[in-house]
N, CA, C and O atoms as a GROMACS GRO file, in nm:
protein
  392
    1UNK      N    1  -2.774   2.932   7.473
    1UNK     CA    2  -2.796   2.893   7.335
    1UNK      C    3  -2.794   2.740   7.324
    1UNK      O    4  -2.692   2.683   7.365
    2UNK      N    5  -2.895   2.668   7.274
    2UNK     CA    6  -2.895   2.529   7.253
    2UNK      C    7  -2.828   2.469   7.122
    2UNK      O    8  -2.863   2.498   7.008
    3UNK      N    9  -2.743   2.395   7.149
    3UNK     CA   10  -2.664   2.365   7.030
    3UNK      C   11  -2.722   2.224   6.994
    3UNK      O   12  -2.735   2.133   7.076
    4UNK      N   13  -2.752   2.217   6.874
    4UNK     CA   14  -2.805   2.130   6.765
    4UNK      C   15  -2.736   1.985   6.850
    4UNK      O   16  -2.634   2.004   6.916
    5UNK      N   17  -2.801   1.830   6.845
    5UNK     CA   18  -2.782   1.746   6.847
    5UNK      C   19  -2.798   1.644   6.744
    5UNK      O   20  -2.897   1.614   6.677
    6UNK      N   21  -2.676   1.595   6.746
    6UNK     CA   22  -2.668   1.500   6.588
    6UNK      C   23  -2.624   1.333   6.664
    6UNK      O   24  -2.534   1.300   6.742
    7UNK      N   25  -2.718   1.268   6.606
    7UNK     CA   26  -2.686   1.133   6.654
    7UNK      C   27  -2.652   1.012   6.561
    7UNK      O   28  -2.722   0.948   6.483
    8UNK      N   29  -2.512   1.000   6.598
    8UNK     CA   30  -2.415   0.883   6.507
    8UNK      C   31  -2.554   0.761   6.472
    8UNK      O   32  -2.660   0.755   6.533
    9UNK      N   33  -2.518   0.688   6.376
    9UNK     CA   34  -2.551   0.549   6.357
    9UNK      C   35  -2.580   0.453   6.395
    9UNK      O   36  -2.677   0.382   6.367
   10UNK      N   37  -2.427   0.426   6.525
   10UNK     CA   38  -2.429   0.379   6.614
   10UNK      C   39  -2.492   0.384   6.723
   10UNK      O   40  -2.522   0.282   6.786
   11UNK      N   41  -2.528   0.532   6.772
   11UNK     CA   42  -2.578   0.593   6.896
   11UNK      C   43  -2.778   0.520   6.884
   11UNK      O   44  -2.844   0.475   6.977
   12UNK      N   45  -2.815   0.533   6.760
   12UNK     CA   46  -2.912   0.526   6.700
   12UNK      C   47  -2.957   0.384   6.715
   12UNK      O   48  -3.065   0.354   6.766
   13UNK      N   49  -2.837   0.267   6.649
   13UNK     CA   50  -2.862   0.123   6.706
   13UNK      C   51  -2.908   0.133   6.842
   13UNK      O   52  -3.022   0.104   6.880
   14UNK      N   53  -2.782   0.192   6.937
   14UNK     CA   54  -2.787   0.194   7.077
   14UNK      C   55  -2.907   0.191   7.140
   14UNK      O   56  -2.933   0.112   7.232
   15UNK      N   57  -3.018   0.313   7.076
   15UNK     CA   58  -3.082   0.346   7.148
   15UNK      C   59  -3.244   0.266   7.107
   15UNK      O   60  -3.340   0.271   7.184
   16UNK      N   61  -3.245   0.195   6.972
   16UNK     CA   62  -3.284   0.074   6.938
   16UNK      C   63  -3.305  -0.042   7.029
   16UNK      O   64  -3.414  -0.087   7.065
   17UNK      N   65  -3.209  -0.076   7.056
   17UNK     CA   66  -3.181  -0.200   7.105
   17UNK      C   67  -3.270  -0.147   7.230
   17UNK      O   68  -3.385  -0.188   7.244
   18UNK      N   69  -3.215  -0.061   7.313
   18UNK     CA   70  -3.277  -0.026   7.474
   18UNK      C   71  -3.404  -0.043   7.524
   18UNK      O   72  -3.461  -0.088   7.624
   19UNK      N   73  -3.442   0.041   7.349
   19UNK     CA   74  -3.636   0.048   7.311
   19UNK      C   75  -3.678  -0.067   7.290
   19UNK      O   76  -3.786  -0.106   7.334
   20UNK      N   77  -3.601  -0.138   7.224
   20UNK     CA   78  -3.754  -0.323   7.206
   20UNK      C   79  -3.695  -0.414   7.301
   20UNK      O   80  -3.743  -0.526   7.319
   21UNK      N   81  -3.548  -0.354   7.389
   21UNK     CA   82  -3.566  -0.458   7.513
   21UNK      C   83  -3.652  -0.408   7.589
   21UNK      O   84  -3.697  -0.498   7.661
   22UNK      N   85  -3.713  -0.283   7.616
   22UNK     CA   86  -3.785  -0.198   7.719
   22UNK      C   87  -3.921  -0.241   7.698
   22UNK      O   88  -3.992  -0.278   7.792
   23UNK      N   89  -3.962  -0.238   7.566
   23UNK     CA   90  -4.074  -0.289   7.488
   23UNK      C   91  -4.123  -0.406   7.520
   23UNK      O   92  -4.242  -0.431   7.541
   24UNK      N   93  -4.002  -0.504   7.525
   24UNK     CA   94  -4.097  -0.599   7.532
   24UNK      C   95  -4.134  -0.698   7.700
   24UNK      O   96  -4.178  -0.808   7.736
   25UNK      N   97  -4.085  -0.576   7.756
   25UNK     CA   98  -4.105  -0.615   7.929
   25UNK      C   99  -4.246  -0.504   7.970
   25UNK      O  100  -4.294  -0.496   8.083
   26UNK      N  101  -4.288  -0.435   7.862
   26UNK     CA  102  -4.406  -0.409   7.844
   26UNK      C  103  -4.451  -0.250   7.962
   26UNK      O  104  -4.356  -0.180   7.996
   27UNK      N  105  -4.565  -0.221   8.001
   27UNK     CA  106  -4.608  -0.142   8.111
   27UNK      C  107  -4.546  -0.031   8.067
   27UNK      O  108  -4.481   0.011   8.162
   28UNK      N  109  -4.529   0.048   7.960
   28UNK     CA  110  -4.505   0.187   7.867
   28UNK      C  111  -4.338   0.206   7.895
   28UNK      O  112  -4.281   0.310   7.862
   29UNK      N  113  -4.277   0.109   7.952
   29UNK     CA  114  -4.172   0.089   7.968
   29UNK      C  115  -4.058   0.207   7.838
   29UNK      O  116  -3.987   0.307   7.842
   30UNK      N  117  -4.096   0.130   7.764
   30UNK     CA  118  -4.045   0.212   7.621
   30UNK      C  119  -4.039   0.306   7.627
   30UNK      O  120  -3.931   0.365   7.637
   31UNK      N  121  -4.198   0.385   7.623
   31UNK     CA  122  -4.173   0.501   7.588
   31UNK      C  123  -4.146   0.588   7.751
   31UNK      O  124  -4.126   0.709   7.739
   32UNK      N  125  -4.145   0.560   7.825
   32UNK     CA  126  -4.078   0.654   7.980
   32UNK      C  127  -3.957   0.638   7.864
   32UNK      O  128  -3.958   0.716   7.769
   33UNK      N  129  -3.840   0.522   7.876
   33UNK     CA  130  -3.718   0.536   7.817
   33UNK      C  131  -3.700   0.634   7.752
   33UNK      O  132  -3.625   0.715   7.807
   34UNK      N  133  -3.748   0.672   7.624
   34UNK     CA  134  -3.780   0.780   7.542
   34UNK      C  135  -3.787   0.918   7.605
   34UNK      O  136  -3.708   1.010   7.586
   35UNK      N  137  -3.877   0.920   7.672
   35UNK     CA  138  -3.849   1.072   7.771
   35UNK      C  139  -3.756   1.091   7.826
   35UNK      O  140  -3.717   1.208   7.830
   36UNK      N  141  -3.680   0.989   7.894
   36UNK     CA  142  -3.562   1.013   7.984
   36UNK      C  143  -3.474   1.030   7.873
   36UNK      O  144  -3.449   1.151   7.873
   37UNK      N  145  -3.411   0.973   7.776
   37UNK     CA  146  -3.361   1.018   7.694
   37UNK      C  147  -3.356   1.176   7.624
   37UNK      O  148  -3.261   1.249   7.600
   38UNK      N  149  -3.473   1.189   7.607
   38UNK     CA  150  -3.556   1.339   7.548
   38UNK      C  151  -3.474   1.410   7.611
   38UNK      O  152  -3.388   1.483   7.561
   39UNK      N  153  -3.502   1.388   7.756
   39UNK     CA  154  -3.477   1.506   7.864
   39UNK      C  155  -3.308   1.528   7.868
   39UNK      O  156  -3.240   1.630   7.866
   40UNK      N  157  -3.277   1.394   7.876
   40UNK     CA  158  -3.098   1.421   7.894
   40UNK      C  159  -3.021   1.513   7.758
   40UNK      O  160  -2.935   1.601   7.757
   41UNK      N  161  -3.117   1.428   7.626
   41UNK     CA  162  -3.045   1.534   7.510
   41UNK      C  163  -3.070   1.663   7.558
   41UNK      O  164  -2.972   1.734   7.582
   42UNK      N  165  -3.209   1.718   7.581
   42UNK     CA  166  -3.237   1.827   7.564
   42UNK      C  167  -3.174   1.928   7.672
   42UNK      O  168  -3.163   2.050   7.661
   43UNK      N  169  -3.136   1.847   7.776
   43UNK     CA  170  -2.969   1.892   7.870
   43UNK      C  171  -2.864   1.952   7.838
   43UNK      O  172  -2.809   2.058   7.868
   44UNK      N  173  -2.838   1.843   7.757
   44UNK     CA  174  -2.696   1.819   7.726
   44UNK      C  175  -2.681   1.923   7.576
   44UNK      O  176  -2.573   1.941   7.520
   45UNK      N  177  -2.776   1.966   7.542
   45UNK     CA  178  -2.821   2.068   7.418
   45UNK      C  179  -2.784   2.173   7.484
   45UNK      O  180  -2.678   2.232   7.462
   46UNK      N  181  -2.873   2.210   7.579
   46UNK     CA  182  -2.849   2.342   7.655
   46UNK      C  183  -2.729   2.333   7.727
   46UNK      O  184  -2.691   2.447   7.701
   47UNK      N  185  -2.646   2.290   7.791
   47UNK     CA  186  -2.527   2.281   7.871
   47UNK      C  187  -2.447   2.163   7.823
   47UNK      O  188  -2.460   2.054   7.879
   48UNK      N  189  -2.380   2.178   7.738
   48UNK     CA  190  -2.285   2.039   7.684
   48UNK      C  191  -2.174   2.024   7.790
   48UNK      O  192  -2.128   1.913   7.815
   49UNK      N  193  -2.119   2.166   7.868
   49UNK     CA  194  -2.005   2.144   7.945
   49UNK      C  195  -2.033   2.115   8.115
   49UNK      O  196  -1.959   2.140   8.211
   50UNK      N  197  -2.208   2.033   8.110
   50UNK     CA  198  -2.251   2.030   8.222
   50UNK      C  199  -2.174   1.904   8.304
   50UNK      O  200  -2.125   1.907   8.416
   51UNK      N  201  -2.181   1.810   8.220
   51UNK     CA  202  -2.179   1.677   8.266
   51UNK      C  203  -1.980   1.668   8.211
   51UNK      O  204  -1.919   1.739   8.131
   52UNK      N  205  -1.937   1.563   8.288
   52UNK     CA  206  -1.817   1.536   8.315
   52UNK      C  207  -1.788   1.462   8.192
   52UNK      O  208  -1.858   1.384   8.127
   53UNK      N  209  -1.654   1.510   8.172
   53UNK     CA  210  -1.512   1.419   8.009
   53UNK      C  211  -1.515   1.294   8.119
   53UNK      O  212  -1.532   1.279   8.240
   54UNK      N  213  -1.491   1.222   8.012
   54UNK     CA  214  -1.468   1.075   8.128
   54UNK      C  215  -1.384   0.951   8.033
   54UNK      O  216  -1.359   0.831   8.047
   55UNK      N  217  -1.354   1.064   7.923
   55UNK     CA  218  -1.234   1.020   7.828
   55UNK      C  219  -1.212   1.092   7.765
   55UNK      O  220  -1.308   1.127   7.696
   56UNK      N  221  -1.075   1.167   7.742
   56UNK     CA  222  -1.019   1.279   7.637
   56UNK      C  223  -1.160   1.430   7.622
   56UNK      O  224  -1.200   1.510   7.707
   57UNK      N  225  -1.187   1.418   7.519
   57UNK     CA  226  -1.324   1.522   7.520
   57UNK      C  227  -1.465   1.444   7.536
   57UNK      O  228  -1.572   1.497   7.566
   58UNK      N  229  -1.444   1.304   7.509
   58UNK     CA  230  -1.585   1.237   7.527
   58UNK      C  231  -1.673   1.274   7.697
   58UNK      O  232  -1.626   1.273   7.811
   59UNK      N  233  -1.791   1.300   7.656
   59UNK     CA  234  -1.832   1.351   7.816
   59UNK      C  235  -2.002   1.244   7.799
   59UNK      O  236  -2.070   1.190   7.712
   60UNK      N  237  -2.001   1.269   7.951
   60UNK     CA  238  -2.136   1.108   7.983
   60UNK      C  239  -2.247   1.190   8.057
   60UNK      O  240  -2.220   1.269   8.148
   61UNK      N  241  -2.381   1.163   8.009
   61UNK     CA  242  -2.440   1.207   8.085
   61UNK      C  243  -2.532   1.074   8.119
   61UNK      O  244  -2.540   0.974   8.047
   62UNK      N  245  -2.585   1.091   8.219
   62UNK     CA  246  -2.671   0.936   8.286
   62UNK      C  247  -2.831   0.970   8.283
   62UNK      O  248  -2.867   1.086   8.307
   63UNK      N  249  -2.914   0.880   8.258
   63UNK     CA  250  -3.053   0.893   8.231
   63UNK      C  251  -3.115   0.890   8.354
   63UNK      O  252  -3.073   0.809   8.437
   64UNK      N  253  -3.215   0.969   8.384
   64UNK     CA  254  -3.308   0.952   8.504
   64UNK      C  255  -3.411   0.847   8.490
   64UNK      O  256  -3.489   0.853   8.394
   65UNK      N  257  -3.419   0.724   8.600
   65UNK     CA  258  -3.449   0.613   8.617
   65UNK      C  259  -3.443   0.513   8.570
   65UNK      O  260  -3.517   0.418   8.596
   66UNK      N  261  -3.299   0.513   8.442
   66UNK     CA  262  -3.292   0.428   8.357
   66UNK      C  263  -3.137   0.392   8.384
   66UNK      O  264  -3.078   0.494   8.420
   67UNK      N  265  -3.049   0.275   8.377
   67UNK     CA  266  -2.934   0.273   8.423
   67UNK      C  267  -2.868   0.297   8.308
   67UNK      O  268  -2.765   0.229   8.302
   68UNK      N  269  -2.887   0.378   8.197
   68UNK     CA  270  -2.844   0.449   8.061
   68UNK      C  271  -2.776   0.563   8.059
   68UNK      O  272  -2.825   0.667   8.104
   69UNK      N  273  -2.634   0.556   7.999
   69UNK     CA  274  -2.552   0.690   7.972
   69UNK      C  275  -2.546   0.724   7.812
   69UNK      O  276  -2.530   0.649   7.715
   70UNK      N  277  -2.563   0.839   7.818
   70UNK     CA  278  -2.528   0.893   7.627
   70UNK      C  279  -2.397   0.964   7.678
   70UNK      O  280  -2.376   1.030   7.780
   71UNK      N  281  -2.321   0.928   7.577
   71UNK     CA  282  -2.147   0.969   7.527
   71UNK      C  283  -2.174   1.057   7.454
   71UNK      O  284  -2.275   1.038   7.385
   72UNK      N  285  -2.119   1.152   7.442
   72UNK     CA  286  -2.153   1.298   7.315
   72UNK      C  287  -1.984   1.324   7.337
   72UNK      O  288  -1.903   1.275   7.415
   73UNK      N  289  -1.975   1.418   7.237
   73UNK     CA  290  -1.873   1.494   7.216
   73UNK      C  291  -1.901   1.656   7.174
   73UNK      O  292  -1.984   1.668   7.083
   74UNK      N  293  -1.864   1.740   7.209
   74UNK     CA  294  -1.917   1.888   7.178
   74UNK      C  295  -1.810   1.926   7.088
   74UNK      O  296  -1.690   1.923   7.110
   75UNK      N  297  -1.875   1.966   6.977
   75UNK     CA  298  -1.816   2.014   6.863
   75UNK      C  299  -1.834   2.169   6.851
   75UNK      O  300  -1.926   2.210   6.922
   76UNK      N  301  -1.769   2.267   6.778
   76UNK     CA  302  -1.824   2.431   6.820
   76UNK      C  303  -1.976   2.414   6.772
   76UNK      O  304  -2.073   2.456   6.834
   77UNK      N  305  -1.980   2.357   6.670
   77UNK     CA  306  -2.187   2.381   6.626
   77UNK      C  307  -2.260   2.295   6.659
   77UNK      O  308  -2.382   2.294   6.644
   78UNK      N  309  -2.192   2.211   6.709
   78UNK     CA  310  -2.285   2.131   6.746
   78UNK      C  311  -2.270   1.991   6.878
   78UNK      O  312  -2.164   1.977   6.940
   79UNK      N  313  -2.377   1.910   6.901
   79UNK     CA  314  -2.290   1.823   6.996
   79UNK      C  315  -2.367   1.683   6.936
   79UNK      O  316  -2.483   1.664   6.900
   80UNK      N  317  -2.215   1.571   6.943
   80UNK     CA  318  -2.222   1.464   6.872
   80UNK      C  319  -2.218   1.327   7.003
   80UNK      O  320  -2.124   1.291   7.074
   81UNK      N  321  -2.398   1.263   6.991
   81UNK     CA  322  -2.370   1.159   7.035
   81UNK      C  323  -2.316   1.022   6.994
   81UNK      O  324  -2.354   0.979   6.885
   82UNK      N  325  -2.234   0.950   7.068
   82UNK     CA  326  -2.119   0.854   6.955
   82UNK      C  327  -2.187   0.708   7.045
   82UNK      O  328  -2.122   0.604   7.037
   83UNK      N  329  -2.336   0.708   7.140
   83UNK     CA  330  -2.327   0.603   7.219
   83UNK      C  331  -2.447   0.601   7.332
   83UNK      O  332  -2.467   0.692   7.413
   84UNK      N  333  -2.500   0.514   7.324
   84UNK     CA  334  -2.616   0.520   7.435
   84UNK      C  335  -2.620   0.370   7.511
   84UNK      O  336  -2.679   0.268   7.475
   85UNK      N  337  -2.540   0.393   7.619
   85UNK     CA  338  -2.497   0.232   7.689
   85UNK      C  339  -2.515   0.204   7.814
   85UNK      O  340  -2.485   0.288   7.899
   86UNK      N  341  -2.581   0.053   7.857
   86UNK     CA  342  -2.633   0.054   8.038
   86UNK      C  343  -2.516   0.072   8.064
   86UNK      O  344  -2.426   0.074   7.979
   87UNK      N  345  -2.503   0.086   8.170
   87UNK     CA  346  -2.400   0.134   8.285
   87UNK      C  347  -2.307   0.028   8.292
   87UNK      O  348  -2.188   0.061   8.289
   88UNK      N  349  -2.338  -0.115   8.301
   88UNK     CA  350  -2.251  -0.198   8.363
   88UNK      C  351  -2.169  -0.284   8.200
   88UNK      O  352  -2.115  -0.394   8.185
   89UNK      N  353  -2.193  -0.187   8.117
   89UNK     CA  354  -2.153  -0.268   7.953
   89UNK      C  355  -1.982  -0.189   7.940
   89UNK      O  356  -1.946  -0.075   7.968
   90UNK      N  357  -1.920  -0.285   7.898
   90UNK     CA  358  -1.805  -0.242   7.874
   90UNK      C  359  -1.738  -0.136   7.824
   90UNK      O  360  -1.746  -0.130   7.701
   91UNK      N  361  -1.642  -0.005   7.904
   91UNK     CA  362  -1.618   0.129   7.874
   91UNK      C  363  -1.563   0.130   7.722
   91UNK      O  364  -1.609   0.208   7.639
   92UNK      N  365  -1.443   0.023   7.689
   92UNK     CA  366  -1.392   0.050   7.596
   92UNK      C  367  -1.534   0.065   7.429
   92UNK      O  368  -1.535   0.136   7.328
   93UNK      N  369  -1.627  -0.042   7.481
   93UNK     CA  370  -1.671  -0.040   7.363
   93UNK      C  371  -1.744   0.149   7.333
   93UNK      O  372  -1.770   0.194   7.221
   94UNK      N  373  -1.755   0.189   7.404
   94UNK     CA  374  -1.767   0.380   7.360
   94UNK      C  375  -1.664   0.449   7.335
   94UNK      O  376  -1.669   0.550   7.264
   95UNK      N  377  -1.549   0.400   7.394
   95UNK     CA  378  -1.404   0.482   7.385
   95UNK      C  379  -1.357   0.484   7.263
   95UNK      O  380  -1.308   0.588   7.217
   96UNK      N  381  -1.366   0.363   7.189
   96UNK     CA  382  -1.343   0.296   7.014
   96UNK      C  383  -1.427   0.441   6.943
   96UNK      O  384  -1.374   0.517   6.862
   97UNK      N  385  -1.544   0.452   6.987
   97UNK     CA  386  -1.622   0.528   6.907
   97UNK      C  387  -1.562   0.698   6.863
   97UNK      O  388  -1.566   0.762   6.758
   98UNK      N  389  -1.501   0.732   7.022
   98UNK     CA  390  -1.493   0.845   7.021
   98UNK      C  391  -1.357   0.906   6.900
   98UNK      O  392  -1.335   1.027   6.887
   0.00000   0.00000   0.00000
């Protein structure tokens, strides 16, 4: 059963920012980003308890060919992303979120 994905505010900046830095280094850059994204929600929809907690209930899943993790939290109806961050950006600033 695929459980609904709801994406914070924040998660939403996050994934903003990724897109018009991706954008503007040009070669469809962007939108691959976008798919890899697609694909990880649509993962993490179907199997929320796939990917590893890597703080309290917050759990990370990592993007294919992109050095990008989404933070979610699984709620019973649903699963809440709180964060979409390169790899080498500081843990606490997702941990605050959760």
């Amino acid at each position: 059963m695929n459980k609904p994905i709801k994406v914070r505010g924040e998660a939403e900046r996050d994934i903003g920012e990724a897109y018009r830095w991706y954008a503007e280094r040009g070669r469809g850059l962007a939108e691959e980003f976008l798919r890899a994204l697609d694909a990880a929600l649509a993962s993490i929809g179907r199997h929320p308890q796939a990917y590893p907690a890597v703080f309290g209930d917050i759990r990370r899943a990592l993007l294919r060919k992109f050095p990008y993790s989404v933070f979610y939290i699984e709620e019973p109806d649903a699963v809440v992303v709180i964060g979409c961050f390169h790899v080498r950006q500081d843990p606490r600033r997702w941990v605050a979120r959760g």
